[in-house]
C-alpha positions in Angstrom: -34.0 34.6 136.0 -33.5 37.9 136.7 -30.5 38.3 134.6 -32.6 37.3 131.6 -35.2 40.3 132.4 -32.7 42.9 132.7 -31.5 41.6 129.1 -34.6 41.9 128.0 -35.3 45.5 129.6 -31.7 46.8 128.2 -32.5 45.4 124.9 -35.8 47.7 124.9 -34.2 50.3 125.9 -31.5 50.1 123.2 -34.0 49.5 120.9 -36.1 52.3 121.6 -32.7 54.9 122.0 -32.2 53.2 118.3 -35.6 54.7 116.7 -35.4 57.9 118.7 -32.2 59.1 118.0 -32.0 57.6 114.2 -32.7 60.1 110.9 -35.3 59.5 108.8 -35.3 61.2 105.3 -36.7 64.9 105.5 -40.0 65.0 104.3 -41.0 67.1 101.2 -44.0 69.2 100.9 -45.9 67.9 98.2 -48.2 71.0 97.6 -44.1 72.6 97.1 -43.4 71.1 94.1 -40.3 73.0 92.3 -41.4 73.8 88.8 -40.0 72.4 85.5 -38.6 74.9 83.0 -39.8 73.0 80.2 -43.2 71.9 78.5 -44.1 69.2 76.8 -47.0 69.1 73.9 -48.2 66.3 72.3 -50.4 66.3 69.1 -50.8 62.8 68.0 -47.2 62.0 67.2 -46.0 64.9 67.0 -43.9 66.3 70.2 -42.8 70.1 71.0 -40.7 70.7 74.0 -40.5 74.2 75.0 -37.7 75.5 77.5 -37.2 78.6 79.5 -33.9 78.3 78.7 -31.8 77.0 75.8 -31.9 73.3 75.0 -28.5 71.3 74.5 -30.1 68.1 73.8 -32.8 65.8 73.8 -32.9 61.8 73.3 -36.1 60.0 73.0 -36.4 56.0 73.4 -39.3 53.7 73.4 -39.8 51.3 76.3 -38.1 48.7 74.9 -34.6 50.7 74.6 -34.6 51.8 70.9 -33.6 55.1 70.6 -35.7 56.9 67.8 -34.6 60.5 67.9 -31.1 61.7 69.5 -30.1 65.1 68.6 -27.5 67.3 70.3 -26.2 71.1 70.3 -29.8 71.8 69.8 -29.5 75.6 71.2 -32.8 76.7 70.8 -35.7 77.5 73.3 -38.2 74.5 71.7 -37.4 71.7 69.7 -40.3 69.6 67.8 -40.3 66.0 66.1 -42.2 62.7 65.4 -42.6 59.7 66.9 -42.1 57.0 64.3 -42.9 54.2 65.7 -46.5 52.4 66.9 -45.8 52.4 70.3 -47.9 54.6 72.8 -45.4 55.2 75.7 -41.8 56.9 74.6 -39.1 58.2 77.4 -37.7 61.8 77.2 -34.3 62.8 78.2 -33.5 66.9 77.8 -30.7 69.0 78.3 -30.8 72.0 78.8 -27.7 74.6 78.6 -27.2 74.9 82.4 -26.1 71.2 82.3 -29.6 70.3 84.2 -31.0 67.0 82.7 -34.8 66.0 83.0 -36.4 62.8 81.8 -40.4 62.4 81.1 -42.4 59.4 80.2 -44.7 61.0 77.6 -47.5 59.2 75.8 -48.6 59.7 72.4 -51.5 58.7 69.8 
């Protein structure tokens, strides 16, 4: 019997050094978010991405995995096309010349 309770008061103690002494992941500011160096603008179908800095290349795909624009060694501060397809919700992948990639879920008209 009193075997079993100083289990059970070594087990909370364990326990208890476990949550203490574990890392959780760092928490981020969310009033601190780090800008983007791009923008996006939408008018109706047609998209303009403008960059800070040069863009290498940008691949655009509809939810259901067809790619409708892929373009590469862009090198240029704003690139601009059309969506040509009916659907309202297309994925954004750009690359910009300091080998940083971003990816947006854009919607359009």
């Amino acid at each position: 019997m009193i075997l079993a309770i100083i289990r059970k008061i070594g087990a909370i103690v364990l326990l208890s050094g476990l949550f203490l002494f574990t890392n959780a992941q760092s928490i981020t500011d969310p009033s601190r978010k780090e800008s983007k160096p791009y923008r996006i603008l939408t008018s109706g179908r047609q998209v303009t991405v403008k960059s800070s800095k040069d863009i290498k290349s940008v691949m655009v795909w509809t939810a259901s995995g067809h790619r409708i624009v892929e373009q590469r060694e862009i090198n240029a501060p704003s690139y601009s096309f059309t969506v040509s397809t009916n659907e309202k919700i297309v994925f954004l992948m750009l690359e910009l010349t300091n080998e940083r990639r971003f990816t947006e879920k854009i919607g359009v008209q």
